[in-house]
C-alpha positions as CSV (number, residue, x, y, z in Angstrom):
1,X,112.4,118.3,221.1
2,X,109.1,118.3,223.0
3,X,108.9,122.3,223.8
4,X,108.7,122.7,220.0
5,X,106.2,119.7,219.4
6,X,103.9,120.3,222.4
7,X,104.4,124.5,221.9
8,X,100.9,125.3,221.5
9,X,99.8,123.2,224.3
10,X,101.8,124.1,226.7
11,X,100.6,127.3,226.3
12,X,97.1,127.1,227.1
13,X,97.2,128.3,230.3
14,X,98.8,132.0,231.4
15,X,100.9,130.5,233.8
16,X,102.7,127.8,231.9
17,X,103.2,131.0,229.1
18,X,105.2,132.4,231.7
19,X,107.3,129.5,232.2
20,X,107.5,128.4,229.1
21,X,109.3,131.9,228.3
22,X,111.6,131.1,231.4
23,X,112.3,127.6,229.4
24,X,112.9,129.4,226.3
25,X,115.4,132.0,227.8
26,X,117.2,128.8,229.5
27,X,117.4,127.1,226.5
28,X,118.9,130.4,224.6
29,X,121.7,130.6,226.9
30,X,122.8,127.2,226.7
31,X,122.7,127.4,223.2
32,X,119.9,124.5,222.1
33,X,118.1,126.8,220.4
34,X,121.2,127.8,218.1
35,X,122.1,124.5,217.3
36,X,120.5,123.8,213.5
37,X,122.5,127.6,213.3
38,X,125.6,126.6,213.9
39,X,125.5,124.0,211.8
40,X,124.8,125.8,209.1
41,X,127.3,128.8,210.2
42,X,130.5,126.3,211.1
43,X,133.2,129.1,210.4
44,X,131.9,131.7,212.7
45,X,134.4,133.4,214.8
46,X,135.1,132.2,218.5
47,X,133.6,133.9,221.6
48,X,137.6,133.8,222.6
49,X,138.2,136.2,219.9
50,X,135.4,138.5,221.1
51,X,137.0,138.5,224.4
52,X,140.3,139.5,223.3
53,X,139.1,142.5,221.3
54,X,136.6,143.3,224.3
55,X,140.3,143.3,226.6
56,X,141.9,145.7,224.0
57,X,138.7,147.5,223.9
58,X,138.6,148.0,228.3
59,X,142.4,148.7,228.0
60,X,141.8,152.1,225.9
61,X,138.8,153.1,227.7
62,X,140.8,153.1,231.3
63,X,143.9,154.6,229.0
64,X,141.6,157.4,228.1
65,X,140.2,157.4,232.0
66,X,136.6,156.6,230.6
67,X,136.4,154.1,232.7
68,X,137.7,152.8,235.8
69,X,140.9,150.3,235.9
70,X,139.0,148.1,238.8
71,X,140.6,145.3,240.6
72,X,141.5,141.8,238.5
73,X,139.1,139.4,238.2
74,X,140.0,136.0,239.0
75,X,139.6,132.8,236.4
76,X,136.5,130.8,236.6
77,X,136.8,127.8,238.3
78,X,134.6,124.6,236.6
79,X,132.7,125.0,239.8
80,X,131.0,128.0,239.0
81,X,130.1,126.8,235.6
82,X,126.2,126.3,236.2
83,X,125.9,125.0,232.4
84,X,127.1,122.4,229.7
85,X,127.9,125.0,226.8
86,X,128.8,124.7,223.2
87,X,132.4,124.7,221.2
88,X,133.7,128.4,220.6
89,X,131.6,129.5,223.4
90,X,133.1,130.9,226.8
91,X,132.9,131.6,230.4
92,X,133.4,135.4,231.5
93,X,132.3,137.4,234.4
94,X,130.0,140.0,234.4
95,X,132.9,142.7,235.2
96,X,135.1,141.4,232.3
97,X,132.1,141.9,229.5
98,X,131.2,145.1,230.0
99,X,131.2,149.0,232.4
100,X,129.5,148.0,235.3
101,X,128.2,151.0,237.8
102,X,125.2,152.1,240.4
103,X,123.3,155.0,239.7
104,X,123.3,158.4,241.7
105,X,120.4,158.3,244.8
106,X,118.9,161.0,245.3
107,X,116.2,162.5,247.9
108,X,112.9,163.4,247.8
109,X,113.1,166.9,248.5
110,X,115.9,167.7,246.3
111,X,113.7,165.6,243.2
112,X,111.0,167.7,244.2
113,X,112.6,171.1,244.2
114,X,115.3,170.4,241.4
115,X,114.8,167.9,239.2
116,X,110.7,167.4,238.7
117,X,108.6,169.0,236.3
118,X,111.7,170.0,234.0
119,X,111.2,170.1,230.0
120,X,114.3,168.5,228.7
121,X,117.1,166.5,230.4
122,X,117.9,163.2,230.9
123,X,115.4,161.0,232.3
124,X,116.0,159.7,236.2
125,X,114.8,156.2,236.5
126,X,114.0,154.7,240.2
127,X,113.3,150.9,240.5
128,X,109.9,151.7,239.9
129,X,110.1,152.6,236.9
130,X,111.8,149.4,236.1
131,X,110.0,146.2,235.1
132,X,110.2,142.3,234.8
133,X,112.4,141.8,231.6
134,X,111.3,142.8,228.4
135,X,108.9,145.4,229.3
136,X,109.4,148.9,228.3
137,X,111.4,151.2,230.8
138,X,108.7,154.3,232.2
139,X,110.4,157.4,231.0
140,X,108.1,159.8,231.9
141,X,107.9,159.5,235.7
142,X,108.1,163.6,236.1
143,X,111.6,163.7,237.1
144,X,114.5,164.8,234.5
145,X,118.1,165.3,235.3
146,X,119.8,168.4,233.4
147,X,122.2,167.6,230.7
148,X,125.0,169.7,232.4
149,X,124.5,168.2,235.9
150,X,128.4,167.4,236.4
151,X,127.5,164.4,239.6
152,X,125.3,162.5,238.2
153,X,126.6,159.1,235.8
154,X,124.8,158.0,232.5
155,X,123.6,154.9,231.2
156,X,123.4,155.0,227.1
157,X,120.9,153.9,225.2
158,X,121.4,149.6,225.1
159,X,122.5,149.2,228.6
160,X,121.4,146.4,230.6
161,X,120.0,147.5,234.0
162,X,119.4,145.1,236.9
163,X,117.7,145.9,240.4
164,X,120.2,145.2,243.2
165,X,118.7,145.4,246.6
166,X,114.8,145.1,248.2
167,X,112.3,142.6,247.1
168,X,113.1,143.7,243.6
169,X,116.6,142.4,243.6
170,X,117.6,140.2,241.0
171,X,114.1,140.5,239.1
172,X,113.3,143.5,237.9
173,X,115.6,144.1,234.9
174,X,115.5,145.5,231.4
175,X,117.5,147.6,228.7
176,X,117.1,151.6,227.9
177,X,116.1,153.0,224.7
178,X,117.7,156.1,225.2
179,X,120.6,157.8,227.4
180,X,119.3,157.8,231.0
181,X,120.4,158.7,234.9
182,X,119.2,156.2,237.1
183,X,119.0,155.3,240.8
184,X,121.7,154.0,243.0
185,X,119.6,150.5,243.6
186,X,120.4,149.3,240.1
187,X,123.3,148.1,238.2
188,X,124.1,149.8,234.3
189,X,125.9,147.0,232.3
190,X,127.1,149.0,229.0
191,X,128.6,145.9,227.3
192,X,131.9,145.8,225.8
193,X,132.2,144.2,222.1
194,X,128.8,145.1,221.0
195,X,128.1,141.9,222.6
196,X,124.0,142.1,222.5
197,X,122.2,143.7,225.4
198,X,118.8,141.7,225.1
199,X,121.3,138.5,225.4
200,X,122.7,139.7,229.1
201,X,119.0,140.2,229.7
202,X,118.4,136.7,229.0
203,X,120.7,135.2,230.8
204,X,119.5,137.8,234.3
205,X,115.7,136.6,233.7
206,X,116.7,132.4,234.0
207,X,115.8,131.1,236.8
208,X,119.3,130.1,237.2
209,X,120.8,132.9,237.4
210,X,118.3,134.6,239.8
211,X,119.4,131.4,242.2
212,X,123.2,132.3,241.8
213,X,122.1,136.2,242.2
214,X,120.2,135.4,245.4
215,X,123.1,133.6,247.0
216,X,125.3,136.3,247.0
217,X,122.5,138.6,248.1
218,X,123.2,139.2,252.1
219,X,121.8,141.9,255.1
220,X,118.3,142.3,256.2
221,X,117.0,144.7,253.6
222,X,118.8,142.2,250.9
223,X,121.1,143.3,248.5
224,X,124.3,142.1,246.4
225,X,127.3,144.1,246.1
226,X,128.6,145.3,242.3
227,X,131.6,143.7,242.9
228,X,129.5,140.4,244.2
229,X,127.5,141.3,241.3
230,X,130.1,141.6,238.6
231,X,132.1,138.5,239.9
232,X,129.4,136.1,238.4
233,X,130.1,133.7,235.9
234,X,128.0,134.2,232.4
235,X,128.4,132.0,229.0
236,X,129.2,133.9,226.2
237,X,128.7,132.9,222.7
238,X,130.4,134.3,219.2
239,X,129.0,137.6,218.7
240,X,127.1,136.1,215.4
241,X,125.6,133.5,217.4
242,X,124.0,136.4,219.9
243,X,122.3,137.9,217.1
244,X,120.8,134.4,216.3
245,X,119.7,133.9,220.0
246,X,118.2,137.0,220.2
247,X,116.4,136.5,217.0
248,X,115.0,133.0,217.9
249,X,114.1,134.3,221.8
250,X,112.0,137.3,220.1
251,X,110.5,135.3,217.6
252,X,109.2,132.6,220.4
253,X,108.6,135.3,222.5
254,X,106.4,136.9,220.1
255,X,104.8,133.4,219.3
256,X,104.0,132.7,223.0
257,X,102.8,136.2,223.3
258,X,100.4,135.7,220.7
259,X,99.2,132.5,222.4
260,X,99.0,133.6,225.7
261,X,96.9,136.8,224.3
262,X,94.2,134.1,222.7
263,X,94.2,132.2,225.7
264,X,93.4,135.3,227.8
265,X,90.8,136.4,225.4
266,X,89.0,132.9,225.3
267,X,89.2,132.7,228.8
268,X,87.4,136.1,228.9
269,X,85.0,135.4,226.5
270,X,84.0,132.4,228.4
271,X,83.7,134.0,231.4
272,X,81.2,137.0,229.8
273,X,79.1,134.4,228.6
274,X,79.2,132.2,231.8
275,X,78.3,135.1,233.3
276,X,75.7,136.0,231.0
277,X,74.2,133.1,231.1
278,X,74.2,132.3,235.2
279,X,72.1,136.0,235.3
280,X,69.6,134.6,233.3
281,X,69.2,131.6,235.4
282,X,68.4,133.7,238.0
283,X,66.1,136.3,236.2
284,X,64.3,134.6,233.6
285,X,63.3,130.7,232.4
286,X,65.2,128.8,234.9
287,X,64.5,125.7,233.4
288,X,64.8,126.6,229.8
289,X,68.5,128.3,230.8
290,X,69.3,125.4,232.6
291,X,68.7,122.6,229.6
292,X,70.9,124.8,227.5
293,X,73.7,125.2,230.2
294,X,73.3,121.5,230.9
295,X,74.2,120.7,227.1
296,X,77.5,122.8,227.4
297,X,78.8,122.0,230.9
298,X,82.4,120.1,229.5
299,X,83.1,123.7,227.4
300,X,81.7,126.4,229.4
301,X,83.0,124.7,233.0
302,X,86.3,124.3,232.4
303,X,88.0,127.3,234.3
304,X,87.9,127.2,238.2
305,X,86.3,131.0,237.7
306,X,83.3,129.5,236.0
307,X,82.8,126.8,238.6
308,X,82.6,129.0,241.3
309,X,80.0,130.9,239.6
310,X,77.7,128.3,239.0
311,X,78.1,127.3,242.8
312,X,77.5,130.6,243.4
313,X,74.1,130.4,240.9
314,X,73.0,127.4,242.7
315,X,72.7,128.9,245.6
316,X,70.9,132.0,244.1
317,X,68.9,129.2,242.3
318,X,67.7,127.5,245.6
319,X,66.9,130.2,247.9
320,X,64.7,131.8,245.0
321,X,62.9,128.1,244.7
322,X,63.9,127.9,241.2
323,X,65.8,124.3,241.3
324,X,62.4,122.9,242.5
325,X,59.7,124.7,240.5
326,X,59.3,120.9,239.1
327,X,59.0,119.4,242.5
328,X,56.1,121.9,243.3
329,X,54.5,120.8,239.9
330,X,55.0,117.4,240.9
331,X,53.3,117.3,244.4
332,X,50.3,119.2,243.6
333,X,50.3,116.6,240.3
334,X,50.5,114.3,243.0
335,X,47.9,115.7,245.1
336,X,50.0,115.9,248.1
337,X,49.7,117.8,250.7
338,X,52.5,120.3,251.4
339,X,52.2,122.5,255.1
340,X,52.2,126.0,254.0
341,X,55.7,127.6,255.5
342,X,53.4,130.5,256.6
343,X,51.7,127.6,258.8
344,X,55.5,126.2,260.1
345,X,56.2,130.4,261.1
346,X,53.3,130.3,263.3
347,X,53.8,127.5,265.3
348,X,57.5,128.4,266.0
349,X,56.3,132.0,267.0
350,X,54.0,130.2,269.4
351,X,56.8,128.4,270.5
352,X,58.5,131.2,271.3
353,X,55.7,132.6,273.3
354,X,55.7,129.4,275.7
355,X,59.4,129.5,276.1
356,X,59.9,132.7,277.2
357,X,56.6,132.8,279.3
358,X,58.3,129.7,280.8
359,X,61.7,132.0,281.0
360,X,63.6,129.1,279.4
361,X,64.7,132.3,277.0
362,X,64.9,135.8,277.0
363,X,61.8,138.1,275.5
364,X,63.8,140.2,273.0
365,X,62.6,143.6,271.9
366,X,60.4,142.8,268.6
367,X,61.8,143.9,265.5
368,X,60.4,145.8,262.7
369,X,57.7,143.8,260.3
370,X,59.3,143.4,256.8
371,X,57.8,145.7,254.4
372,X,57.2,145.6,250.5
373,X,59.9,147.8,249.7
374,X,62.4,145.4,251.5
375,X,61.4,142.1,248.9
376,X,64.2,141.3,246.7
377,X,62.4,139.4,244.8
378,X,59.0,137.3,244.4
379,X,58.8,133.7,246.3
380,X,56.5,130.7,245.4
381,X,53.2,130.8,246.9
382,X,53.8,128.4,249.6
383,X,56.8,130.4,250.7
384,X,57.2,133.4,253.5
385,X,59.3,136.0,253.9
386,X,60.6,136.3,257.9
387,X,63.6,137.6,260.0
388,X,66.3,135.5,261.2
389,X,65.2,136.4,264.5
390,X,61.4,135.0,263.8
391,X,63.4,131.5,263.7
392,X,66.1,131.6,266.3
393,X,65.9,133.6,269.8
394,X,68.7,135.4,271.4
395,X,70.9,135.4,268.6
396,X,74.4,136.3,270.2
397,X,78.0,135.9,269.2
398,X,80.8,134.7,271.5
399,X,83.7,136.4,273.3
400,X,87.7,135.5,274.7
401,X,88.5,134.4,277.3
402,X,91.9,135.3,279.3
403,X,94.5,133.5,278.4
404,X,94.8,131.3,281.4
405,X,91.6,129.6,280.6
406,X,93.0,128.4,277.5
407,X,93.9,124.8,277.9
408,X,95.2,121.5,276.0
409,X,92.2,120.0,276.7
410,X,88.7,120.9,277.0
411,X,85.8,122.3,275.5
412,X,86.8,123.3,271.6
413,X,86.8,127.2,270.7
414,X,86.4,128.0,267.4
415,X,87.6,131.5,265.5
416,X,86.9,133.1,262.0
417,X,90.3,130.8,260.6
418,X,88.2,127.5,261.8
419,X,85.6,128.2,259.5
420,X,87.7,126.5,256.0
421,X,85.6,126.0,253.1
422,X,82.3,126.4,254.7
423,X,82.8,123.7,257.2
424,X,84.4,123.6,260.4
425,X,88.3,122.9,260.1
426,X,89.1,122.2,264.0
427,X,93.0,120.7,263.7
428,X,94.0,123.9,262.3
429,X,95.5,125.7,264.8
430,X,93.2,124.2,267.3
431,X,92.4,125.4,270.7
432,X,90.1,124.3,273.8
433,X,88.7,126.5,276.7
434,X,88.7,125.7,280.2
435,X,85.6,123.5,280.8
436,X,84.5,125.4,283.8
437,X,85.0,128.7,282.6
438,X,82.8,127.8,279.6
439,X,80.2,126.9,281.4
440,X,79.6,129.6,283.5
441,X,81.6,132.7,282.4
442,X,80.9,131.8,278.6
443,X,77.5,130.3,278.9
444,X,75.9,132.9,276.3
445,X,78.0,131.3,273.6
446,X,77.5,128.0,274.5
447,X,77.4,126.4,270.7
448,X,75.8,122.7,269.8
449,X,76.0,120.5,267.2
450,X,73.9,121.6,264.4
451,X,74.0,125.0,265.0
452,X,74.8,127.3,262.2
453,X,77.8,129.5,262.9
454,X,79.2,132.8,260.5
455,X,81.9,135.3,260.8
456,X,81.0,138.8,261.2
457,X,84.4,140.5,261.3
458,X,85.7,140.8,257.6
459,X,87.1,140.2,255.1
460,X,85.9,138.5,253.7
461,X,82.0,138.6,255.6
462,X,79.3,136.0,255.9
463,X,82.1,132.7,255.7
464,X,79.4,129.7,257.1
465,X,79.8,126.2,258.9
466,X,77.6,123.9,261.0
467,X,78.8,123.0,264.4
468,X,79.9,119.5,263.7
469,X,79.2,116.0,266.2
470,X,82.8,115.5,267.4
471,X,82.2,117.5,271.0
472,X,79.1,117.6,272.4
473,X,79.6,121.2,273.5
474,X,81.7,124.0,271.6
475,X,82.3,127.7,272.0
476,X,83.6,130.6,269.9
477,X,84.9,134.4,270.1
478,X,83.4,137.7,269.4
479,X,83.8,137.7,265.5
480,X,81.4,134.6,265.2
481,X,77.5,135.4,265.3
482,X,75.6,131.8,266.0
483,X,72.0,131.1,264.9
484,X,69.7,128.2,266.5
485,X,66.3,127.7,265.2
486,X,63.9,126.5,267.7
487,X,63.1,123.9,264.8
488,X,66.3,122.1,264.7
489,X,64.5,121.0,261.4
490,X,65.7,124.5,260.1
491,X,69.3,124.1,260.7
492,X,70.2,123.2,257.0
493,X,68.2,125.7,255.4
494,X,69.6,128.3,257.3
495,X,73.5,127.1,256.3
496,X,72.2,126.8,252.6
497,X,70.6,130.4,252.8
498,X,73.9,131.8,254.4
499,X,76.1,130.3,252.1
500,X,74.1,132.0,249.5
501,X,75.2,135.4,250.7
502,X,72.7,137.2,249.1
503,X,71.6,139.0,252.2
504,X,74.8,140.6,252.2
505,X,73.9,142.9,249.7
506,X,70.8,144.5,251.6
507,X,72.2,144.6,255.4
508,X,74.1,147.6,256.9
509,X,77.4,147.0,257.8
510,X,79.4,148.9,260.3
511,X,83.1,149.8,260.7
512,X,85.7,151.2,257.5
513,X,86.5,150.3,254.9
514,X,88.0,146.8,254.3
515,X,87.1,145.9,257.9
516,X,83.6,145.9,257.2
517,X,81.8,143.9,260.3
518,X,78.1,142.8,260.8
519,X,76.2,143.4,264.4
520,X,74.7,141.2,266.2
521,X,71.8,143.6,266.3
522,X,72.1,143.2,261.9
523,X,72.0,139.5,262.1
524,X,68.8,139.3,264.1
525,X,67.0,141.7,261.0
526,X,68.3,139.5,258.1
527,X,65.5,138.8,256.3
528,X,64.9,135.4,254.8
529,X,62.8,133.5,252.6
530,X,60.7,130.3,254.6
531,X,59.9,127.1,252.4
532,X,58.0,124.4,253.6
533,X,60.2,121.9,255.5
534,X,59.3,118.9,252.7
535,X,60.7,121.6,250.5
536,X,63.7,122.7,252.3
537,X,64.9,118.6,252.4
538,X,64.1,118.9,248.2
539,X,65.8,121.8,247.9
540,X,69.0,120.5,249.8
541,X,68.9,117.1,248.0
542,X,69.2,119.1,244.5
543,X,71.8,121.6,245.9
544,X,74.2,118.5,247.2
545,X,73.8,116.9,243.8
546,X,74.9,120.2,241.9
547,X,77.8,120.5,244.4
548,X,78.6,117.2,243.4
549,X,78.5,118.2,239.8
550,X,80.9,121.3,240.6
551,X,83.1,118.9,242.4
552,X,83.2,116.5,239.3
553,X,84.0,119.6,237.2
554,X,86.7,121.3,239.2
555,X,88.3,117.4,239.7
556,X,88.1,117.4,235.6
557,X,90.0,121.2,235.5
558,X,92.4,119.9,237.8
559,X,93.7,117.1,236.1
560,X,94.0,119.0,233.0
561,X,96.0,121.4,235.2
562,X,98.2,118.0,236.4
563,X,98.1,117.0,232.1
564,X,99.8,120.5,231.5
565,X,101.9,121.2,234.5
566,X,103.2,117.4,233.8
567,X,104.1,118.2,229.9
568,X,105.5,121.3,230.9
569,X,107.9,118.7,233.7
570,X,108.6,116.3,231.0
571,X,110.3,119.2,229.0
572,X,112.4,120.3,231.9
573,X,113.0,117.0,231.9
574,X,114.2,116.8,229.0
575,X,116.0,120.7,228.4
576,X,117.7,120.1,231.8
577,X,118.7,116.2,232.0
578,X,118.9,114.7,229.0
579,X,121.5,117.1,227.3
């Protein structure tokens, strides 16, 4: 079988663990994992036998009015068998295996004033305190029901329990370790026969089973009846097989568990020292970090977590000037001549001075000079610190129009949901303005191509994008600040130093928490580090190519993903078909 030959592969990742025990409960039930057992154990007793003592067994308990008589169950049509199962195996419903009942609700005032805080009693156990499977129950929620309380009913210690209603229903299950009262949104299953309780619980966590269990599921809360509940079909093998089953599910479980613990732990490990290593890229020997990171990419790169970290370095990299310390050596090996950016931040200043003395733009109120206490961190000596408001005037953000002015054609206005992956996604949900309209009522927010847009309304804050060439005019709403240098030269800086999001750390935000939002008035202050323009092309050439590299990488984790998820397929396959 290819579960048991691929076994340690397939559970290299967290998620294929948890399917993989899905497979291995699916397999337990239809008995594949049993077979080499039964082969050696040919004169077991028949599950039909276990039934008939488990009828003699209900027959007392109702004689002795232990349990309720309930109405007949019906035979099970082959219809309702949803698997192929072995010889001395057999179909029962849930009803006819075992005492099935709801627990006793009750409210919060009476827990509160009655049944919280009390030193011995039976524990009360809400769907809360119930898990996925084969979890351990919480017993110590604060709330005890006294031993003489005559109304409410009592799950023993080995009974099944089952969520019936909510999101819950039909997933969160599991089996108590000691005699409990419960709440009225789960279903006790004390099985007849000693048949075994982690077996039901089995056969409730396959996904097949959860799809028979939500079919009978019905109103809007969603919920399945008991007796909805108890009329479903389950296989049920000789009563020495069970303890076989359960045997073989816990030791796979345990084997899986063991796996998927290693797996988490390298993955953290990796992570720490990704981590670890990205920091001192940014704080120490760039270059010397770099060679060593460069000589480890296939091992240390092979989570999606560690790739976005190293784009996330890159970024930290560039707008420090550490990916082109070598190109600095080089030109002034070179003797070339490289404008000072302190020289560029003049001559746009003066170009600001004509423009608004021209009124072409408005004068703005000057903002504060940047001080030493506000530098982050040391540039190369042919960079300058400067505002975002030294480079592009009359920063603004848009606004909405009324709905009338929204049309099927016209000119395109973008929102925060437009801004996909740090470029502009316009076909999802798209939406145009009224062409008029934008031109006079919206002409503030009038955006261009080129221009470098970013959302201010979170979360999450500081998501970038360039205005793209596919309209020649474009307009946006109130949650989207736009910046555009008066050297359009500057436009891809400015998107390289946004994506960054470094400045996010050092400007005030405004509104509460988990709705953070950045002013317009904060976007003007962001301060920003100014290399030459010959730089800023160098520095976007080497960020592109290490994108590229990233994209390489994350392509490479991907297809391992496909490798996995496609073994994991091909023993479906196998389990489900070709048995």
């Amino acid at each position: 079988m290819q579960l048991l030959k691929h076994f340690k592969e397939l559970t290299v990742r967290p998620k294929n663990a948890q399917e993989l025990k899905g497979l291995i409960l699916q397999l337990a039930i239809q008995g594949k994992l049993t077979g080499k057992w039964r082969e050696e154990n040919p004169d077991i007793e028949p599950a039909s036998l276990l039934l008939k003592r488990i009828s003699k067994e209900k027959t007392q308990l109702i004689k002795e009015k232990k349990i309720r008589k309930g109405k007949k169950s019906g035979s099970i049509k082959n219809e309702e068998k949803y698997l192929d199962i072995p010889e001395k195996w057999e179909w029962a419903r849930i009803i006819e295996i075992g005492n099935l009942f709801n627990g006793n609700s009750v409210n919060k005032s009476e827990k509160a004033t009655k049944y919280e805080g009390l030193e011995t009693g039976y524990p009360y156990l809400g769907t809360k305190d119930i898990n996925y499977g084969f979890e351990p129950l919480n017993y110590d929620n604060g709330v005890r029901i006294p031993f003489d309380e005559p109304k409410f009913k009592i799950a023993h210690k080995n009974t099944a329990l089952i969520c019936s209603e909510g999101g819950s229903a039909g997933k969160k299950c599991g089996i108590t370790t000691k005699d409990i009262c419960f709440g009225n949104k789960l279903y006790a299953l004390e099985q007849y026969g000693n048949i075994e309780p982690v077996f039901i619980l089995s056969i409730y966590k396959t996904p097949i089973f959860f799809e028979i269990f939500q079919s009978k599921m019905t109103g809007i809360i969603g919920g399945i009846s008991i007796n909805s509940f108890g009329d479903i079909p389950m296989p049920l093998p000789p009563l020495e097989e069970q303890k076989a089953i359960v045997e073989v599910v816990e030791t796979l479980f345990k084997e899986v568990e063991q796996l998927e613990q290693l797996t988490v732990e390298r993955i953290t490990l990796k992570e720490d020292f990704v981590t670890s290593a990205l920091n001192q890229l940014t704080t120490n020997n760039a270059k010397k970090e770099w060679e060593f990171l460069q000589d480890h990419f296939k091992s240390f790169f092979d989570e999606t977590h560690n790739i976005k970290k190293l784009r996330e370095t890159v970024l930290q990299l560039a707008v420090q000037g550490k990916l082109t310390a070598d190109w600095r050596l080089q030109q002034s090996l070179n003797g070339a001549e490289v404008e000072d950016a302190s020289i560029l931040l003049k001559r746009i200043k003066d170009e600001r001075k004509r423009l608004v003395k021209e009124k072409k733009i408005k004068d703005e109120k000057q903002i504060s000079s940047i001080t030493d206490e506000e530098i982050p961190y040391a540039l190369p000596e042919s960079w300058v610190w400067c505002r975002m408001q030294d480079l592009c005037p009359n920063i603004s953000s848009g606004s909405t129009p009324p709905k009338p002015y929204f049309k099927e054609e016209g000119v395109p206005y973008l929102k925060v949901y437009n801004i996909r992956n740090q470029k502009i996604d316009f076909d999802y949900r798209k939406q145009f303005v009224d062409k008029e309209y934008h031109s006079t009522k919206l002409k503030r927010s009038i955006l261009k191509p080129g221009d470098v847009i970013m959302n201010i309304v979170g979360p999450p804050l500081g998501k970038v994008a360039i205005i793209p060439d596919d309209f020649p005019e474009w307009n946006c709403n109130q949650a989207i600040s736009f910046f555009q240098p008066l050297d359009r030269k500057l436009n891809t800086w400015l998107y390289t130093f946004l994506l960054a999001g470094t400045f996010l750390d050092r400007i005030e935000l405004i509104g509460t928490a988990g709705q953070d939002n950045i002013s317009v008035t904060k976007s003007k202050t962001i301060m920003l580090p100014l290399p030459p323009l010959e730089e800023q092309k160098a520095i976007v050439q080497k960020v592109n190519a290490l994108m590229g590299l990233c994209d390489a990488l994350e392509q490479e984790v991907q297809q391992s993903q496909e490798h996995s998820e496609q073994l994991m397929q091909s023993c479906l396959w196998e389990v489900f078909e070709n048995y």
